[in-house]
NUTI-226948 format. One record per residue (C-alpha): residue in one letter; residue number from 1; x, y, z. Coordinates in nm, 2 decimals. Example, Ala and Ser with C-alpha at 12.3 -4.5 7.8 and 13.67 -1.06 7.14 Angstrom:
<atoms>
{res=a n=1 c1=1.23 c2=-0.45 c3=0.78}
{res=s n=2 c1=1.37 c2=-0.11 c3=0.71}
</atoms>
This chain:
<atoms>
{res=x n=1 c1=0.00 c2=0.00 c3=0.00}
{res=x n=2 c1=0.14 c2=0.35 c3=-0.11}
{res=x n=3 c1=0.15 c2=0.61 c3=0.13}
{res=x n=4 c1=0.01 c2=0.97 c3=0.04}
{res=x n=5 c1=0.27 c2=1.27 c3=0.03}
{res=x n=6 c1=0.08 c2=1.44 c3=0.34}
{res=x n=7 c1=0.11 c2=1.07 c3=0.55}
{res=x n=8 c1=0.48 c2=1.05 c3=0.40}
{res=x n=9 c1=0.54 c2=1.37 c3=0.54}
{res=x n=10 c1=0.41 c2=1.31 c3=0.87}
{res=x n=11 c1=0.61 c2=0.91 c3=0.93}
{res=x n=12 c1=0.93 c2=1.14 c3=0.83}
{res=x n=13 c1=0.88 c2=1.38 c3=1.06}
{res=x n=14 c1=0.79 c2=1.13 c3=1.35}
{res=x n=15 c1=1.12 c2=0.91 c3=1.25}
{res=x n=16 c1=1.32 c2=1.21 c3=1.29}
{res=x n=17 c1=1.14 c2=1.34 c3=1.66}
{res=x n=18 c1=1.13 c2=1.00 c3=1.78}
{res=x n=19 c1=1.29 c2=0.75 c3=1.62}
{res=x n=20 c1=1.60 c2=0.90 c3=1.55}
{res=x n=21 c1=1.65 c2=0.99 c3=1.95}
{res=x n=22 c1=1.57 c2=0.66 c3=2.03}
{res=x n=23 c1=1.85 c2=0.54 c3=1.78}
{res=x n=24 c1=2.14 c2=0.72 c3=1.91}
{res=x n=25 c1=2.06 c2=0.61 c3=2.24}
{res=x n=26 c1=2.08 c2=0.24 c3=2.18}
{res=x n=27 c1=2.36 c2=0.34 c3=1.94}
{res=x n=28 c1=2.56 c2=0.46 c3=2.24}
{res=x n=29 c1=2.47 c2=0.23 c3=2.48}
{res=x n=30 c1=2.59 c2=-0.07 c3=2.30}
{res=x n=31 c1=2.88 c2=0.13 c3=2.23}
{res=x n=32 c1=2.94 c2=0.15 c3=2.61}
{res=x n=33 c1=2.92 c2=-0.20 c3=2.61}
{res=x n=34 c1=3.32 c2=-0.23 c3=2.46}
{res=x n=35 c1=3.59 c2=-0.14 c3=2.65}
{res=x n=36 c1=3.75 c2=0.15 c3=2.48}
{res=x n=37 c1=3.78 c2=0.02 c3=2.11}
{res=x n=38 c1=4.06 c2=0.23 c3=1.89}
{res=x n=39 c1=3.91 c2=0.53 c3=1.78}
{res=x n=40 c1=3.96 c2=0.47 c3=1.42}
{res=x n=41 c1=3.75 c2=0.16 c3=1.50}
{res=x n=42 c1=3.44 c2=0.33 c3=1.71}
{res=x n=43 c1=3.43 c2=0.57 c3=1.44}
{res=x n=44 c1=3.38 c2=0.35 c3=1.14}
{res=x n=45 c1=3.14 c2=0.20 c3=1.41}
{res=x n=46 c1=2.92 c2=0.52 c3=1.43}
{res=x n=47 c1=2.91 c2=0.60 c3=1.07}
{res=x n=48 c1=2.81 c2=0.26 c3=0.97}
{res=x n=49 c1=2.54 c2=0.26 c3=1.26}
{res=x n=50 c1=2.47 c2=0.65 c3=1.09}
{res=x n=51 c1=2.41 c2=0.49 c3=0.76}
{res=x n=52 c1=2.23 c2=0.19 c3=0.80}
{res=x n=53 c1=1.92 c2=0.37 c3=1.02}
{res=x n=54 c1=1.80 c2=0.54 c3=0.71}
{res=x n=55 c1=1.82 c2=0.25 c3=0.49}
{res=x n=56 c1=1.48 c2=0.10 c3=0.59}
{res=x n=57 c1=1.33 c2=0.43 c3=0.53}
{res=x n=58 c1=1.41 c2=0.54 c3=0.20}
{res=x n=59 c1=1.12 c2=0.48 c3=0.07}
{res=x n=60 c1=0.92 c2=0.74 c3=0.33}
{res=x n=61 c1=1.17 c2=0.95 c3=0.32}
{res=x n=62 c1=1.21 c2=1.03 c3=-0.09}
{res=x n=63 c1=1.04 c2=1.32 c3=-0.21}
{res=x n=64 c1=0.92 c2=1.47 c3=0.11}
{res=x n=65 c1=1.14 c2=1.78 c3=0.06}
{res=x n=66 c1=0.95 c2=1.84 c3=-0.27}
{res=x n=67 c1=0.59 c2=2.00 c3=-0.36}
{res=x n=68 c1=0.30 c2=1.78 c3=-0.31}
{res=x n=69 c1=0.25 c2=1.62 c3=-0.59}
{res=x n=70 c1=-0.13 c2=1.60 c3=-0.47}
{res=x n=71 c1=-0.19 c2=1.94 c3=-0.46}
{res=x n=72 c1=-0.37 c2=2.06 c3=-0.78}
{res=x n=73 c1=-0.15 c2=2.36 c3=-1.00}
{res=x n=74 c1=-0.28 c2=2.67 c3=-1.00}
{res=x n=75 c1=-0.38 c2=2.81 c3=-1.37}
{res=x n=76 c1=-0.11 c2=3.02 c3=-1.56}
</atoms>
């Protein structure tokens, strides 16, 4: 089932209040589970974990920053 722009729009914006918080927290707690990895290691660490949170949401997420494709066009 497709979402519309305007419910797009709205699951974006609640991933990026919510969600996204949430993330970063469990992000950093299992970091704090190792005992001080190298540093070149924990960061390749946080920017794979940075990467691979958006990936299930690609699809909610394209076009969002764009007009509504909905909305009718007013006459020239």
């Amino acid at each position: 089932m497709a979402l519309s722009y305007k419910a797009r729009r709205r699951l974006s914006l609640l991933i990026l209040l919510v969600g996204l918080p949430l993330y970063i927290v469990v992000a950093v707690t299992i970091m704090g589970f190792f005992e001080d990895p190298p540093f070149l290691l924990e960061l390749l660490i946080y920017v794979v974990l940075g990467i691979v949170w958006a990936l299930p949401f690609k699809a909610v997420f394209k076009g969002v920053g764009k007009a509504d494709p909905d909305k009718p066009q007013p006459p020239q």
